[in-house]
PDBQT receptor file of N, H, CA, C and O in Angstrom, charges set to zero:
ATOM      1  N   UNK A   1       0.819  -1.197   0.000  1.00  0.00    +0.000 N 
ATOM      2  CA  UNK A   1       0.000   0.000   0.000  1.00  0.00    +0.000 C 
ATOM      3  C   UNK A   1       0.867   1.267   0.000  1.00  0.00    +0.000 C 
ATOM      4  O   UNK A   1       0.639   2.209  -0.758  1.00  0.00    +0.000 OA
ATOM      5  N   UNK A   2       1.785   1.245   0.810  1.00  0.00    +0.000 N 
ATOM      6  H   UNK A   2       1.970   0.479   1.426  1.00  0.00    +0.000 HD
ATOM      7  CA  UNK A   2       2.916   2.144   0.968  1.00  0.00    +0.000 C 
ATOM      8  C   UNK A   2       4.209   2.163   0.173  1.00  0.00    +0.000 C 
ATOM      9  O   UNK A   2       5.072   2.677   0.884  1.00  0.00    +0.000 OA
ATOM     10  N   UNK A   3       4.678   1.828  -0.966  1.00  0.00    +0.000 N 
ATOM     11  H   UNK A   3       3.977   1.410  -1.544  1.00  0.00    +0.000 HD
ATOM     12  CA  UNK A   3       5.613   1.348  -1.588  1.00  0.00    +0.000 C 
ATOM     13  C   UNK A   3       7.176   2.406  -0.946  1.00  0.00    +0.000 C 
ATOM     14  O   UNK A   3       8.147   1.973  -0.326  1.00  0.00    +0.000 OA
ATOM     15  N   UNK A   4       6.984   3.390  -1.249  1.00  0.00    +0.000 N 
ATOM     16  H   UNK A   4       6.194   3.742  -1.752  1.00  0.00    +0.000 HD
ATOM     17  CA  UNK A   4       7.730   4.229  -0.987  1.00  0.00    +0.000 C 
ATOM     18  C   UNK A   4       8.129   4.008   0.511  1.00  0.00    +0.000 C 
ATOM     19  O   UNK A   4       9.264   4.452   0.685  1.00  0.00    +0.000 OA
ATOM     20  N   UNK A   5       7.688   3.571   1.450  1.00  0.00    +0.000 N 
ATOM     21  H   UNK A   5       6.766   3.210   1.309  1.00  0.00    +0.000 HD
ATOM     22  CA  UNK A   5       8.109   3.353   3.417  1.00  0.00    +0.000 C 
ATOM     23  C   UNK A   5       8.792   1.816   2.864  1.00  0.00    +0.000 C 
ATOM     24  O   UNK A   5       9.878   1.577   3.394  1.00  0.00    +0.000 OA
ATOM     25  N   UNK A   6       8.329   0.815   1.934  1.00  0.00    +0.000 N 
ATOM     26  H   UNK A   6       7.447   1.009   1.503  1.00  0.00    +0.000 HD
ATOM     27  CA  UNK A   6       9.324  -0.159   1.999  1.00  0.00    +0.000 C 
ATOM     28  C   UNK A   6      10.505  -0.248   1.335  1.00  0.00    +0.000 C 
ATOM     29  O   UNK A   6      11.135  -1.304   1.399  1.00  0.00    +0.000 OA
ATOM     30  N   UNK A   7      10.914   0.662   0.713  1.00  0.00    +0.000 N 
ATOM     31  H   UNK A   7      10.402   1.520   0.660  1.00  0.00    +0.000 HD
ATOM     32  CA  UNK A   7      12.162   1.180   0.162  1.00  0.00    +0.000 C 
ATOM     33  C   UNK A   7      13.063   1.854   1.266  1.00  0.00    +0.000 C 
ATOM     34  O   UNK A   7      14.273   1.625   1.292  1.00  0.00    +0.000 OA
ATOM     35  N   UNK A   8      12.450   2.696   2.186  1.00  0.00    +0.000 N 
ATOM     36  H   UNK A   8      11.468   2.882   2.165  1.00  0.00    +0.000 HD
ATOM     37  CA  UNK A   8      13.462   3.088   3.834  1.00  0.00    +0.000 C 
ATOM     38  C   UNK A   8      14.209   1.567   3.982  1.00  0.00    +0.000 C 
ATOM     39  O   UNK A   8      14.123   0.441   3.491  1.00  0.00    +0.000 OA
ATOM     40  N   UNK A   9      14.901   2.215   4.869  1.00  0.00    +0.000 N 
ATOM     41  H   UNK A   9      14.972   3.129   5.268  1.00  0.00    +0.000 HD
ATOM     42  CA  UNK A   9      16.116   1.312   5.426  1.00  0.00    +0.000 C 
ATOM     43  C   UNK A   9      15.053   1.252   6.945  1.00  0.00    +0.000 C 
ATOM     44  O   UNK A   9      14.109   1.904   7.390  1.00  0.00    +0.000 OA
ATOM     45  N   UNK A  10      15.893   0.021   7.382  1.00  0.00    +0.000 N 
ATOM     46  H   UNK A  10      16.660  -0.509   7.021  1.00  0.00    +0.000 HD
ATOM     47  CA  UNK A  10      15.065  -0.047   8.801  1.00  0.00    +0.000 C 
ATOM     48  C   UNK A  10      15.215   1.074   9.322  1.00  0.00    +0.000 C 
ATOM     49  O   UNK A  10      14.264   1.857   9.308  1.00  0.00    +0.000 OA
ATOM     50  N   UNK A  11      16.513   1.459   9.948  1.00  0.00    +0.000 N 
ATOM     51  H   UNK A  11      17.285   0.823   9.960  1.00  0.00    +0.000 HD
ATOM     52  CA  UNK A  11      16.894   2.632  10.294  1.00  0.00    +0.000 C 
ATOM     53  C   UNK A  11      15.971   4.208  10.352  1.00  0.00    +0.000 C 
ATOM     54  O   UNK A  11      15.625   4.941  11.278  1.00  0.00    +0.000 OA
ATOM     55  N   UNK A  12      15.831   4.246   9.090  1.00  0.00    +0.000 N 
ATOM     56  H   UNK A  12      16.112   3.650   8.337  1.00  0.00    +0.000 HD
ATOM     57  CA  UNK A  12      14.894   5.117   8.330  1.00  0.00    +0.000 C 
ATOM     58  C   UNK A  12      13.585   5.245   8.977  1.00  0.00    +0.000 C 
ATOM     59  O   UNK A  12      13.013   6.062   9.699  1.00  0.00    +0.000 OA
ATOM     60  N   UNK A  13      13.282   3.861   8.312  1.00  0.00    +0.000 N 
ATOM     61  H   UNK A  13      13.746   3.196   7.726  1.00  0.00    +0.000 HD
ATOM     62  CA  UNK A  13      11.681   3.368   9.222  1.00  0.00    +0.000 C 
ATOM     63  C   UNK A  13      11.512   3.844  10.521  1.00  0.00    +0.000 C 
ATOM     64  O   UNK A  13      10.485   4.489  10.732  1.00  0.00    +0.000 OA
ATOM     65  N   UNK A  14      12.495   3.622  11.673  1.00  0.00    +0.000 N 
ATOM     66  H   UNK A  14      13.330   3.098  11.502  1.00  0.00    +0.000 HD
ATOM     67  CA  UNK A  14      12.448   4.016  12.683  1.00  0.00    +0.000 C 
ATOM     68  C   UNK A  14      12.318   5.739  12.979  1.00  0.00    +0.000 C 
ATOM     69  O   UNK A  14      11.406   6.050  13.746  1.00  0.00    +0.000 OA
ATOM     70  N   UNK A  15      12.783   6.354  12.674  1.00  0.00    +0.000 N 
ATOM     71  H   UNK A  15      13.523   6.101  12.051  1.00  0.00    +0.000 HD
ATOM     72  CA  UNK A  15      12.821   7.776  12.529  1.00  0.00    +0.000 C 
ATOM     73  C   UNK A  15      11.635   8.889  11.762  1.00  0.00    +0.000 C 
ATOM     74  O   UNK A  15      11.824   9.750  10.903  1.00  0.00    +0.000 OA
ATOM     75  N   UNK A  16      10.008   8.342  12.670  1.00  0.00    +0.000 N 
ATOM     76  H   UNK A  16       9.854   7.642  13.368  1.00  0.00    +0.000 HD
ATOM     77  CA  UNK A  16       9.101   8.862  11.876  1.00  0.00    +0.000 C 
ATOM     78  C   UNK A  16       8.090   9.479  12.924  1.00  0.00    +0.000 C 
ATOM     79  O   UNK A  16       8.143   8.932  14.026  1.00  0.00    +0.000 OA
ATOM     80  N   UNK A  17       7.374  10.292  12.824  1.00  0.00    +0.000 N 
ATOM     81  H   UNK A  17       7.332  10.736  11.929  1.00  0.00    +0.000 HD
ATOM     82  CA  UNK A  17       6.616  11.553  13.678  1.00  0.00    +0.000 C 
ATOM     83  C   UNK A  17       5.141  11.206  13.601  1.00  0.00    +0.000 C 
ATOM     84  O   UNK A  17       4.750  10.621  12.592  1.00  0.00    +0.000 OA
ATOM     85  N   UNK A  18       4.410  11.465  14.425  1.00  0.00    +0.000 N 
ATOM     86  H   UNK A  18       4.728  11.940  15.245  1.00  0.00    +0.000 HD
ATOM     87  CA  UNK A  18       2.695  11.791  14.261  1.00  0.00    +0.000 C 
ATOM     88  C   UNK A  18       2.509  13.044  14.389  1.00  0.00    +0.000 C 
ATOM     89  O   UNK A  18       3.309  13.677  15.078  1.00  0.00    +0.000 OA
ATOM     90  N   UNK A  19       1.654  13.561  13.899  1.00  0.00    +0.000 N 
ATOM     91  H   UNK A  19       1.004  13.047  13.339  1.00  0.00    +0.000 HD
ATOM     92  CA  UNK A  19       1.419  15.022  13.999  1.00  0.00    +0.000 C 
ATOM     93  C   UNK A  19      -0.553  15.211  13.569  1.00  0.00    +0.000 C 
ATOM     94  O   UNK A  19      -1.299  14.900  12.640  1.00  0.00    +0.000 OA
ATOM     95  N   UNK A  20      -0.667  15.957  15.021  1.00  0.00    +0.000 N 
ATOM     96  H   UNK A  20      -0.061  16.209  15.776  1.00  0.00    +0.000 HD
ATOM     97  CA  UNK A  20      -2.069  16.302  14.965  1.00  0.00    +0.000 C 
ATOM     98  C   UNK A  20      -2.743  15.197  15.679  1.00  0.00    +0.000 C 
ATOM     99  O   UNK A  20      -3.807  15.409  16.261  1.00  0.00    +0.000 OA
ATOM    100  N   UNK A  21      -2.044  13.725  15.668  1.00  0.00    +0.000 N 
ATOM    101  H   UNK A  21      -1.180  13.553  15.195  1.00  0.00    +0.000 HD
ATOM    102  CA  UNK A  21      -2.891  12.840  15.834  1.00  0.00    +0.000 C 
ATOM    103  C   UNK A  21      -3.586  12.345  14.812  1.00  0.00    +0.000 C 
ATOM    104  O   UNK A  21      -4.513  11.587  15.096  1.00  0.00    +0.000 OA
ATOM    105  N   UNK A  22      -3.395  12.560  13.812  1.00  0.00    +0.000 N 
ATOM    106  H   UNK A  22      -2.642  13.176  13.581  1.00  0.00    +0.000 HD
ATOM    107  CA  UNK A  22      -4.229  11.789  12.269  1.00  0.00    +0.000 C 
ATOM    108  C   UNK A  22      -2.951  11.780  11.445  1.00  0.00    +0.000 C 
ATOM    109  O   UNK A  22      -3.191  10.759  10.800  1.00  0.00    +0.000 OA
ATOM    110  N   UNK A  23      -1.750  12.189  10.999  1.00  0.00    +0.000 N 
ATOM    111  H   UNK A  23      -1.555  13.018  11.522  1.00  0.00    +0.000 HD
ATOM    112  CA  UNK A  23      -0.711  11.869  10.376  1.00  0.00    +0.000 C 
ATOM    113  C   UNK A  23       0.519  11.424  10.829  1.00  0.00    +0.000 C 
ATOM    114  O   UNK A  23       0.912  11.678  11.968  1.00  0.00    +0.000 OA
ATOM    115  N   UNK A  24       1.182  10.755   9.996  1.00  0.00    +0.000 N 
ATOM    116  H   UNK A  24       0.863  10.549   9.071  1.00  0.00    +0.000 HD
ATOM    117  CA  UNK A  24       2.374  10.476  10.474  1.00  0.00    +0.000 C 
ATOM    118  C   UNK A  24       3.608  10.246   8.985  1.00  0.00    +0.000 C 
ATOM    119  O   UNK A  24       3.454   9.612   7.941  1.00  0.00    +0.000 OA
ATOM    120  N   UNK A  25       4.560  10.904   9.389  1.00  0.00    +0.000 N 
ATOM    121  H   UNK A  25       4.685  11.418  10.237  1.00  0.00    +0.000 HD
ATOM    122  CA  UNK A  25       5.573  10.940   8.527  1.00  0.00    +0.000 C 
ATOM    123  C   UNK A  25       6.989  10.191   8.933  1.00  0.00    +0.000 C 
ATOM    124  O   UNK A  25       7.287   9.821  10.068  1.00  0.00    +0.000 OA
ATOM    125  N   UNK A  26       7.911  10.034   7.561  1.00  0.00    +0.000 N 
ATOM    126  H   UNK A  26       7.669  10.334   6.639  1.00  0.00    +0.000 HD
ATOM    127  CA  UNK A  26       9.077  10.139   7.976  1.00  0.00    +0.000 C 
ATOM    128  C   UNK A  26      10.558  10.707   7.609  1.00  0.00    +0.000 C 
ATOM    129  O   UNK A  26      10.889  10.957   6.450  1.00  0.00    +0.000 OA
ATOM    130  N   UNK A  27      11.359  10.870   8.674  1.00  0.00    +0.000 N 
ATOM    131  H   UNK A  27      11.090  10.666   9.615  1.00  0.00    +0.000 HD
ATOM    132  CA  UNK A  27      12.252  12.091   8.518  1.00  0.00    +0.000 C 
ATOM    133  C   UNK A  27      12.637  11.841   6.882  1.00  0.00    +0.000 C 
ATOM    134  O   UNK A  27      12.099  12.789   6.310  1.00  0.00    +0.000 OA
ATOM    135  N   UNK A  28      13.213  11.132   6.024  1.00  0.00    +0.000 N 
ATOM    136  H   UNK A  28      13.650  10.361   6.489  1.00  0.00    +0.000 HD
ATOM    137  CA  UNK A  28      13.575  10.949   4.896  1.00  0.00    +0.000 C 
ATOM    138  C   UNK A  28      12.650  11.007   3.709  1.00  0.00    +0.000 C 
ATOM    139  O   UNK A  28      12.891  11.029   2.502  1.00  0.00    +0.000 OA
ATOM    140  N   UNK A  29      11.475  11.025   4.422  1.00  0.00    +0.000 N 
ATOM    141  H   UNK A  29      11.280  11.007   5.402  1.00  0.00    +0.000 HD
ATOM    142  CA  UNK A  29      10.371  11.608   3.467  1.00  0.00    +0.000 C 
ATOM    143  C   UNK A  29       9.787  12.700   3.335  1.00  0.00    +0.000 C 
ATOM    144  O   UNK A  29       9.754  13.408   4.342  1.00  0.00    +0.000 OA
ATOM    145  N   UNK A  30       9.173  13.184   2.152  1.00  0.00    +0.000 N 
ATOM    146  H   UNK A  30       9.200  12.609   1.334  1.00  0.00    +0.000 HD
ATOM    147  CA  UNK A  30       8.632  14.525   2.060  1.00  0.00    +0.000 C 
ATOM    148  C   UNK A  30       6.983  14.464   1.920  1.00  0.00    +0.000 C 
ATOM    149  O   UNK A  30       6.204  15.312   1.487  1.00  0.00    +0.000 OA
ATOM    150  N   UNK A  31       6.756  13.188   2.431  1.00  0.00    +0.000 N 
ATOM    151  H   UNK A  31       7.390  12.498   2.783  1.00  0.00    +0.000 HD
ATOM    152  CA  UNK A  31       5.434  12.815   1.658  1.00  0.00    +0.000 C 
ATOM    153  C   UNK A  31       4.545  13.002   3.331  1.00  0.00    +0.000 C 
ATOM    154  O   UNK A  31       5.224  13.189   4.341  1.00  0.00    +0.000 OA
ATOM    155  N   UNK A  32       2.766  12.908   3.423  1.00  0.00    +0.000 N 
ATOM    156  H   UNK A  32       2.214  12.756   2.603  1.00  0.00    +0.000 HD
ATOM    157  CA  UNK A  32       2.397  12.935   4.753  1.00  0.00    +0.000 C 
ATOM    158  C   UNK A  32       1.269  11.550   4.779  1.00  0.00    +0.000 C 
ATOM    159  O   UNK A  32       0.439  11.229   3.929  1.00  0.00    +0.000 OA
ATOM    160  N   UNK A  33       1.514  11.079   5.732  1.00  0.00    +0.000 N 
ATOM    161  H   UNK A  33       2.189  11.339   6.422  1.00  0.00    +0.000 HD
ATOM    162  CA  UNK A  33       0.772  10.054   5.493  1.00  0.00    +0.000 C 
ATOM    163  C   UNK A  33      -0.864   9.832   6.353  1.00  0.00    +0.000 C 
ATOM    164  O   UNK A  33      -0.945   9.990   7.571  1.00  0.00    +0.000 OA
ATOM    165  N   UNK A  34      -1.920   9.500   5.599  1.00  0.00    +0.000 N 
ATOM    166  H   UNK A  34      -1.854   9.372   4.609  1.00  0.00    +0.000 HD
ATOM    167  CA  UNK A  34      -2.887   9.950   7.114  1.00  0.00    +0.000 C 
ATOM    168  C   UNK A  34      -2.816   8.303   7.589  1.00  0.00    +0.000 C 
ATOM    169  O   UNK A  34      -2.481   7.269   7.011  1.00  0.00    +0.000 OA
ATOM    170  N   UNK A  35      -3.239   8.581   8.745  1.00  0.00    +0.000 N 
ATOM    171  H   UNK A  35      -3.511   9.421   9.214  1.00  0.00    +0.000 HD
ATOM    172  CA  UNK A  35      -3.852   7.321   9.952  1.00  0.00    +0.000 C 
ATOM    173  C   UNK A  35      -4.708   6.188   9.044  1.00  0.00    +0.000 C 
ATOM    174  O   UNK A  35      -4.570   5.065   8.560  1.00  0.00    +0.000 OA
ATOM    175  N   UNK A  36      -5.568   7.142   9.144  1.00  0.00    +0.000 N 
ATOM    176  H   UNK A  36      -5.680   8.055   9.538  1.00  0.00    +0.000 HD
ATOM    177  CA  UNK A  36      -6.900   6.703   8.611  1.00  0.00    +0.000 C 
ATOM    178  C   UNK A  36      -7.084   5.490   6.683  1.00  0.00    +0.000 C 
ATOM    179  O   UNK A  36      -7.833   4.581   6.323  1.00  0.00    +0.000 OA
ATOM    180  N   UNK A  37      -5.890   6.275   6.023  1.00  0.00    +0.000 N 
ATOM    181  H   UNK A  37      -5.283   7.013   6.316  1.00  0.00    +0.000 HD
ATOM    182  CA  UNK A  37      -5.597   5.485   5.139  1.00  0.00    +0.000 C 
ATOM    183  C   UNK A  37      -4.796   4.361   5.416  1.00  0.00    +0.000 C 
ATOM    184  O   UNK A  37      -5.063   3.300   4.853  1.00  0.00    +0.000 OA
ATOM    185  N   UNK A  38      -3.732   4.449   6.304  1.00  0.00    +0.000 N 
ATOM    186  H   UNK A  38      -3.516   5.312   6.761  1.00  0.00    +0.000 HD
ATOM    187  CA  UNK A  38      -3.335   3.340   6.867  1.00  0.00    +0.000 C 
ATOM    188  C   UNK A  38      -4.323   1.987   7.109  1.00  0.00    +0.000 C 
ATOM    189  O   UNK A  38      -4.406   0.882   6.572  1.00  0.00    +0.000 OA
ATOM    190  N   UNK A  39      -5.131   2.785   8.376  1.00  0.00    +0.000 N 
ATOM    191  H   UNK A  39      -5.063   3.682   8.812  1.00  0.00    +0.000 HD
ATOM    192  CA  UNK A  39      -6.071   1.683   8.765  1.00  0.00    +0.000 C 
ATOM    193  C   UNK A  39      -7.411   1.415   7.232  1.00  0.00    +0.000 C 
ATOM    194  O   UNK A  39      -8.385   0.664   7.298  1.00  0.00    +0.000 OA
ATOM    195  N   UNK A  40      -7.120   2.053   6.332  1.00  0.00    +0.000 N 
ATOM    196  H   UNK A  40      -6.329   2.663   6.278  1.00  0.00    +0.000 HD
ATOM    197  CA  UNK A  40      -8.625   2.136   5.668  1.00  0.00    +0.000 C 
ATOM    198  C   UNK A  40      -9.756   2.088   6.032  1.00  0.00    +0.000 C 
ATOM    199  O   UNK A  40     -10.585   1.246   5.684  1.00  0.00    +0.000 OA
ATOM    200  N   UNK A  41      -9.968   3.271   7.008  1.00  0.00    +0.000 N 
ATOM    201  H   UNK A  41      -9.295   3.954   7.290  1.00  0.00    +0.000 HD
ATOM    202  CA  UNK A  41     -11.383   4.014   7.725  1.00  0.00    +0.000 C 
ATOM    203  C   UNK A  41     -11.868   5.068   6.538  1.00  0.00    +0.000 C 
ATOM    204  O   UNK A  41     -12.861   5.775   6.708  1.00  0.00    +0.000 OA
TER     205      UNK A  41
């Protein structure tokens, strides 16, 4: 679903933020990701 987060390095992976409480990013990315698409709500 995420193609682009399985290309991070673990490392990478580890180093990622929530913000607002409905998104979450990570540092090596420029992209924002919501919650909600995650879970598909």
């Amino acid at each position: 679903m995420f193609p682009d987060i399985k290309h991070l390095s673990r490392k990478q992976r580890e180093d990622w933020m929530i913000m607002d409480d409905q998104y979450f990013s990570f540092e090596a990315l420029s992209r924002i990701y919501s919650v909600k698409d995650l879970l598909k709500i």
